[in-house]
Each structure stands twice: as C-alpha cells, then as structure tokens.
C-alpha positions in Angstrom: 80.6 58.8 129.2 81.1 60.3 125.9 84.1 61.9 127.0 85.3 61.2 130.5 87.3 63.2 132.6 87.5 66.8 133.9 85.8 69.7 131.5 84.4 66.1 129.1 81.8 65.7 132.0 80.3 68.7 131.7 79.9 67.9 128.0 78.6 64.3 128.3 76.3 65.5 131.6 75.2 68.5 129.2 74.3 66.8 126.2 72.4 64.2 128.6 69.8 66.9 129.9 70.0 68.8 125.9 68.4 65.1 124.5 65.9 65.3 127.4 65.0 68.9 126.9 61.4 69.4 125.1 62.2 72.7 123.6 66.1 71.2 122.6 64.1 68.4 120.6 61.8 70.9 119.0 64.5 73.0 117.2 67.0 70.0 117.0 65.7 66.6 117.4 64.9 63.5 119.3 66.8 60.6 120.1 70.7 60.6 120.9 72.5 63.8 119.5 76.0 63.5 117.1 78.8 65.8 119.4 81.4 67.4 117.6 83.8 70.0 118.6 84.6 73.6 117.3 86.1 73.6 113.4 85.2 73.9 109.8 82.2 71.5 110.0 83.4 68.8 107.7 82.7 65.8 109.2 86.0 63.9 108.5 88.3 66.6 110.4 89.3 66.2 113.6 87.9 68.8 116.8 88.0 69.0 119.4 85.0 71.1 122.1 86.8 74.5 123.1 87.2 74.3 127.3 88.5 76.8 129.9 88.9 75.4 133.3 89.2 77.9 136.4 89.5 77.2 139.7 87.3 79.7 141.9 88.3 81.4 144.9 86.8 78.7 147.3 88.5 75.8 145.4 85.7 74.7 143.0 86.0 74.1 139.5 84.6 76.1 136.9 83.9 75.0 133.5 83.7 76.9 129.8 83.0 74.9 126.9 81.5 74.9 123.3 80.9 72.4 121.2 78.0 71.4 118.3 75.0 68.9 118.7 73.3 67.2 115.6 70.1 65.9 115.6 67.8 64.6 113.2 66.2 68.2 112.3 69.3 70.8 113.3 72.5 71.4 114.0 73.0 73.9 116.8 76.1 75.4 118.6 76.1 74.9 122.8 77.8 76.8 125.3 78.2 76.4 128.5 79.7 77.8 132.1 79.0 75.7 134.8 80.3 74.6 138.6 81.2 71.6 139.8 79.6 70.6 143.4 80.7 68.7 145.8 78.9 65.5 144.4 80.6 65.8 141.4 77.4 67.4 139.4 77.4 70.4 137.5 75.7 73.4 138.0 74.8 75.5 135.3 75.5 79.4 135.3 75.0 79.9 131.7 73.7 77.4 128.9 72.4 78.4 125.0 72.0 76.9 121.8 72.6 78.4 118.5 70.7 76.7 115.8 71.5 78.4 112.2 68.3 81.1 111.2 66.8 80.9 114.6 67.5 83.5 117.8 69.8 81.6 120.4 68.1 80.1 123.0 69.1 80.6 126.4 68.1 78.1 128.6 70.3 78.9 131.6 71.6 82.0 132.8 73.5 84.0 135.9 69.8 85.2 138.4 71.6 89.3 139.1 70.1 89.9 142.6 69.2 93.8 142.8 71.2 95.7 145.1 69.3 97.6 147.7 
C-alpha cells in the first residue's frame, strides 16, 4: 500500500485503477503516478490528501478524499466518494480528475433513478 489504513486505501486502491485507466494515461501519463496531498504544490512541503470519513446508516463506511496525481505528461487533481463493501473493496459513487486547461473528467458518478 501507498498509504495503509482506513480512508489511505481508498487512495492507494484509487490510484491503482487511475494508472490502469486508458483515458487517465492519455491526459496524464503511463507508468506509476507521484501522489501528493492537498497544498501549495512545492514539492518539498509536507500534505497531506484531504479525507472525510462517515459512517452510513447501515454501518458502512463512506469515504471523501482529494489528493493530486503526477504523471509523465500532467498533473491532475482526484476526488473521490466511495463505499467500503463487505470485502473490504471500494465502491465508487463519485470519481473526477482535474488536469490544469482541460474540462474535469468524470469518470464515476451517483446513476439518479427517475421517480415514477
């Protein structure tokens, strides 16, 4: 893991399916991806990814985080709200990247069922 425990596995899982992710390697890169948290973007400071835990109403967790990915082409901002099963995976409920000069991306979001 690149940062184990709790709302750090969403992170490492995320980052794992972002370097496998044709369209993520198109705007940012191939190959493993630099992780850095939320701050002023120098390098040498220390950040941390932003995370909000919750617990829902039928006891599983729910994860908020944001951090940066750096690639060989881009940098680009990820966020991303996800549920833990009962495997221990993550299931995505929202996921976008932000690359600088280019629309976010949104490559997971919330399906809104029409009410009848």
């Amino acid at each position: 893991l690149l940062f184990p425990g709790g709302g750090y596995s969403l992170i490492d899982d995320t980052v794992r399916r972002l370097e496998d992710n044709e369209e993520v390697q198109r705007l940012v890169g191939k190959g493993k991806f630099a992780v850095y948290g939320l701050g002023d973007g120098h390098h040498n400071t220390r950040r941390r990814p932003w995370i909000e835990k919750k617990i829902l109403p039928d006891g599983r967790n729910m994860v908020d985080a944001a951090f940066y990915i750096e690639g060989d082409l881009n940098k680009a901002k990820v966020v991303v709200e996800a549920i833990e099963q009962e495997d221990g995976t993550w299931k995505d409920e929202y996921l976008s990247i932000e690359v600088p000069g280019m629309p976010k991306k949104i490559l997971a979001q919330p399906v809104i069922k029409p009410t009848p």
